[in-house]
N, C-alpha and C positions, 0 to 999 in steps of 0.2 A: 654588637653583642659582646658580650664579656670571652677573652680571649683566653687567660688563665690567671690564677691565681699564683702569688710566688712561693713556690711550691718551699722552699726551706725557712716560711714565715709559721708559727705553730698554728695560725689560723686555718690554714690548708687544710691540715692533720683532723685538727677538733672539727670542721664542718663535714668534714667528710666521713669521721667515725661517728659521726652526729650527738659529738658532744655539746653541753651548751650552757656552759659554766665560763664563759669566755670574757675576760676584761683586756681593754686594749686595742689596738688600733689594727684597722684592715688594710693590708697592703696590697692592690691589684697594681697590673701591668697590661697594659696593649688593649687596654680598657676604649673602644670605639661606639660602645652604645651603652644607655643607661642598663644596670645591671642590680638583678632584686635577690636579697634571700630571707625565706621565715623563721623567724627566732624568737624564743622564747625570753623574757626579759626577768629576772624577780629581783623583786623591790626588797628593800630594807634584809630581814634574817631570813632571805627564804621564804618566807611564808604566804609569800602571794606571786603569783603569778599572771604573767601579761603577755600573749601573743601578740607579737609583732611584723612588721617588715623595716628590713634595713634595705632602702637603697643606694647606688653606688651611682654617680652619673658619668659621663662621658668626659671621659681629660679630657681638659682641655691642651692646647700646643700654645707654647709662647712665641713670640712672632720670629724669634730664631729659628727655632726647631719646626715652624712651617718650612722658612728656606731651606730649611737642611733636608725636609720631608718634599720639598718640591724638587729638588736637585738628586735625590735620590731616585724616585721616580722618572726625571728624565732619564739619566740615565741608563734606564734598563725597559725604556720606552719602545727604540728600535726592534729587542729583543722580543719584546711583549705585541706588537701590530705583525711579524713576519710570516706567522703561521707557519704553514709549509713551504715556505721560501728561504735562501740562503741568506738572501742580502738585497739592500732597498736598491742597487746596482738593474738588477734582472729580476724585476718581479711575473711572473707567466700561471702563480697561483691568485686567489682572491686574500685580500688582507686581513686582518682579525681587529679592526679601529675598536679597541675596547672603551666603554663605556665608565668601570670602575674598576681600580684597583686591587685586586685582592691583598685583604687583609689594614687597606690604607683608607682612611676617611677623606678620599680624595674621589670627585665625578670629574669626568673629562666627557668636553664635547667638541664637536669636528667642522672642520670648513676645510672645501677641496676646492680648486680651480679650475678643474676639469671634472662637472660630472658625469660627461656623454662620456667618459674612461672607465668610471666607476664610482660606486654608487657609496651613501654615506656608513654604511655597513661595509666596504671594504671590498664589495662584487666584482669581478671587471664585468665589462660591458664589451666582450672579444670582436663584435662586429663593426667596433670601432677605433679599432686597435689593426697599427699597421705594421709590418713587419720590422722595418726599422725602429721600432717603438715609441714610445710618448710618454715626454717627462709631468708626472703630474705633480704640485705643492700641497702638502699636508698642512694644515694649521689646527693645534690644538691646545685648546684653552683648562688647564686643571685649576679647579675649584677647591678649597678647602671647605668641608659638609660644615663644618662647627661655625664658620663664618666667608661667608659668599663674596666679602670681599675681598679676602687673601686669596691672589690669583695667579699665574704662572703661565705663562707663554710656553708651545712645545713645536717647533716646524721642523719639515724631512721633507725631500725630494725622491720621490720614487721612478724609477724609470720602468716604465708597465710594457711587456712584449705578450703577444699570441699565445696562446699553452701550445706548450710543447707538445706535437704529435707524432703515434706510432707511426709504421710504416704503412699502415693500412689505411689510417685515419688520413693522415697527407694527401694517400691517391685520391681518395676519395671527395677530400676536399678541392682536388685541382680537377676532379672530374667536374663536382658538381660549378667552379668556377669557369669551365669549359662550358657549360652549358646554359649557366645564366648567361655570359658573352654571347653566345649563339642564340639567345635568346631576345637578346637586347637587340640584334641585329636585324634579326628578321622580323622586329613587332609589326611592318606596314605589310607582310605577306601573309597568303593564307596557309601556312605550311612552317612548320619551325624545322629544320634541319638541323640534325643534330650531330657535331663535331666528329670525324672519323680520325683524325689523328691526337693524338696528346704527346709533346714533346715530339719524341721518335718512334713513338707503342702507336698499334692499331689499337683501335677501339671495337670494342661489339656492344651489340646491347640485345639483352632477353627479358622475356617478361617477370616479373617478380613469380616465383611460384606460392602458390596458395598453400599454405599445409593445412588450411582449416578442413577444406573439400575432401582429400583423403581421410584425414581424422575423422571425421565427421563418416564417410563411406565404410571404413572400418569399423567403426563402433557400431554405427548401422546393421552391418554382417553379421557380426559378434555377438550382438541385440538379439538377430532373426534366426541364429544358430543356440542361440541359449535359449529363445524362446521353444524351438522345434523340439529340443531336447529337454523341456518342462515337459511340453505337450507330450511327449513320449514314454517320459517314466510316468504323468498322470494317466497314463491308458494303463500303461505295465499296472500301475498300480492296481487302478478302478481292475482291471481283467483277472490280479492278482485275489482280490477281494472278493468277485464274484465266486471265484471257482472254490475258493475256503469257505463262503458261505454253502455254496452246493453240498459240498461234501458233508457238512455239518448237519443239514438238514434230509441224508441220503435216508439215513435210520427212522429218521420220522415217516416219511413217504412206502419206504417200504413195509413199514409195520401199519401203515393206513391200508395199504394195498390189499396184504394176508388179512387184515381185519376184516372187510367187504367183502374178501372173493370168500370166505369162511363162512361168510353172514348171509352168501348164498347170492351174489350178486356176479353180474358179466363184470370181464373186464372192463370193457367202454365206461358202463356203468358207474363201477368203483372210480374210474378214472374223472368223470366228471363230479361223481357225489365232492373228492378229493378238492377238487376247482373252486367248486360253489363255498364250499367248508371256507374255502382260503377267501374268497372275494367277501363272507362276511367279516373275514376276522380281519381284514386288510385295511380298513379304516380306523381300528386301533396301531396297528404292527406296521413298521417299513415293508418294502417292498421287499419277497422272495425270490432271489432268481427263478429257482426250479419251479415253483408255483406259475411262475409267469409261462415258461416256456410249456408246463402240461396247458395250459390256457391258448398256449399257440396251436399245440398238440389239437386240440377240442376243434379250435377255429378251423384249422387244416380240414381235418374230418367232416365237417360241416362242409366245405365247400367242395367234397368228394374226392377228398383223397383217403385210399382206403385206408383199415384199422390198421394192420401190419404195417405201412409204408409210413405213416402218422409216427408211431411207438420207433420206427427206426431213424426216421429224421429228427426225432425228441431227442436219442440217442447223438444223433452227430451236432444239432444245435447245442448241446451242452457241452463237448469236449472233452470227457472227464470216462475213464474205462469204465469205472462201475456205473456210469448212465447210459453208455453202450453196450454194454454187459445185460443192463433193465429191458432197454429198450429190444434188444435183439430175443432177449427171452420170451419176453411179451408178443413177437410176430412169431417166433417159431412154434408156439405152442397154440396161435391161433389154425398156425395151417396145420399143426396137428391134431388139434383138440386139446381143452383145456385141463384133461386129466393128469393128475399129479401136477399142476401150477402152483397149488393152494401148499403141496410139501417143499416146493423147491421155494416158493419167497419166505417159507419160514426159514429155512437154510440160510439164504440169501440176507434175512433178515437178523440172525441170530451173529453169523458172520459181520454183518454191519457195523451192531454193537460190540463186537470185540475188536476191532478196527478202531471205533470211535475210544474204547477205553486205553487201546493203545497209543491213541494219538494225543489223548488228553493227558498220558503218562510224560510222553514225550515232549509235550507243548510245559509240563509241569519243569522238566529236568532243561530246557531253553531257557525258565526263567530263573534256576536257582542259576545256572552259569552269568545270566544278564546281572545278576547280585553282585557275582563274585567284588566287581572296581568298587561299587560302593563300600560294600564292607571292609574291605582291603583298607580305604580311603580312610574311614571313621576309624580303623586301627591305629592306622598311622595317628590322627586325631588326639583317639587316647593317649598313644605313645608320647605324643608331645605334652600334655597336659600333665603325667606324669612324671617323665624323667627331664624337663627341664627347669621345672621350680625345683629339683632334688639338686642340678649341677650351680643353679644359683645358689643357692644355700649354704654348698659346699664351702669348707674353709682349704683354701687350696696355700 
């Protein structure tokens, strides 16, 4: 590809401001592959125009300046194969046999003498590498791209040793060379015995340990600990839920109540009218707590538990003081008679509903506080939408 253009030719200047009133010749430099650019041409005054392509082809090298292009490249041959090595002396990294030149219309290709050393990419091959080391011969042959038969000889001698290893890595390879020996040894027994001394050191040996099996048993934990504790805030919750539905529907129940015992009806009575009221309306509506449990209330009674002991366990299956508070009224005024019941759940009733207006105040003043972040949030919002196109704008 085109390398550069010689920058103090006025050619440079005009293609690049993209002028294109240009007469005169193109001077490139380090020019290695054909190279194109589109230009306009006009014929005669001006007056007509012709889009074109100028291309530039590949200098060619005169058979001097190949040798002198071959000979340069040697020389900086050794430098360019070392990689992370000092010197072809002590080689103990893999070599970098490059393929091409950078920046040179030059391919090189390789032949070695030893490939059980390493491979034609330059690999070593350390399992066949002895500590005293192994001198291997490079041969390589550069091509000139432009013509395949200007060619150039390039040989080096590398002397290739072991990588150099930590102090860990050493033990560990004279364990494991401890043990293949001991292995070799004993292949006609049924039993491999395994080396107890190395040098002057005892040896021991333990199992590898597993960290999969603890990982594994901890997250397992952790899992059935996160689960326990869903399972717990979803009761908290659901029990949460229930008892705010109750309350909700306390005013309803008790003005159903004063309404039947008024209209001249028993308690029992009212109590079950209440039930049946709800088991029609129940296949439009969710399920009511406290509907359900007067429904338990009914069942109990039916199977002979008496009115009073009925209305006091309604009272403790719900939880809630004003269902205890219902329930406990309801037996006490059976063992006494039900005169003045029908004035006290108006009380009880009237009460209710100022409870419920209270609570709805309160449930009201929860939610302007729950506002407050967002609108805070959207202020800042505006704030940015207005004073920071004002500080852009500014002429500072």
């Amino acid at each position: 590809m085109l390398k550069h253009i010689l920058k103090d030719d006025p050619v440079y200047r005009q293609l690049k401001d993209g002028i294109e009133d240009y007469r005169g010749p193109i001077l490139v430099s380090g020019c290695t592959d054909t190279a194109k650019w589109h230009l306009t041409s006009l014929i005669g005054n001006k007056k007509k125009k012709v889009r074109t392509s100028v291309e530039v082809s590949e200098r060619q090298y005169s058979a001097k300046e190949v040798q002198e292009l071959f000979s340069r490249i040697i020389r900086k041959m050794d430098r360019l194969i070392l990689a992370g090595n000092e010197t072809l002396d002590r080689v103990d990294e893999d070599l970098d046999l490059v393929t091409d030149i950078p920046g040179e219309p030059v391919k090189v290709s390789w032949e070695l003498d030893r490939y059980d050393v390493m491979d034609i990419q330059g690999k070593l091959k350390e399992q066949n590498i002895s500590e005293k080391g192994v001198l291997v011969k490079l041969n390589a042959v550069l091509t000139y791209t432009a013509n395949e038969k200007e060619q150039a000889s390039y040989q080096c001698v590398a002397c290739v040793y072991p990588k150099k290893l930590s102090g860990e890595e050493s033990t560990k390879k004279n364990v494991e060379e401890a043990i293949k020996k001991a292995d070799t040894a004993t292949k006609e027994k049924k039993k491999l015995i395994l080396p107890e001394m190395l040098d002057t050191n005892e040896l021991r040996y333990y199992q590898a340990f597993n960290e999969r099996g603890p990982v594994i048993t901890v997250m397992g934990m952790m899992i059935g600990i996160l689960l326990y504790a869903l399972q717990k805030q979803n009761i908290r919750k659901a029990e949460e839920e229930r008892k705010k539905q109750m309350i909700e529907d306390y005013p309803e129940v008790i003005s159903k109540l004063t309404l039947y015992l008024g209209a001249g009806m028993t308690v029992k009575k009212a109590w079950r009218k209440i039930t049946e009221g709800y088991m029609k309306e129940k296949e439009d509506e969710n399920e009511r707590y406290v509907y359900e449990e007067m429904r338990q209330t009914c069942h109990e009674m039916d199977s002979g538990v008496t009115e009073a002991e009925g209305y006091e366990n309604f009272g403790r299956r719900c939880d809630l003081q004003i269902y205890i508070r219902l329930g406990a009224l309801l037996s006490q005024n059976l063992r006494k008679g039900t005169k003045g019941l029908s004035e006290l759940l108006k009380l009880e009733s009237i009460q209710a509903f100022e409870e419920r207006k209270a609570r709805a105040k309160r449930l009201g003043e929860e939610a302007g506080t729950k506002l407050l972040l967002p609108m805070f949030l959207m202020l800042v919002v505006v704030l940015i939408i207005v004073i920071v196109p004002a500080f852009l704008t500014m002429q500072i």
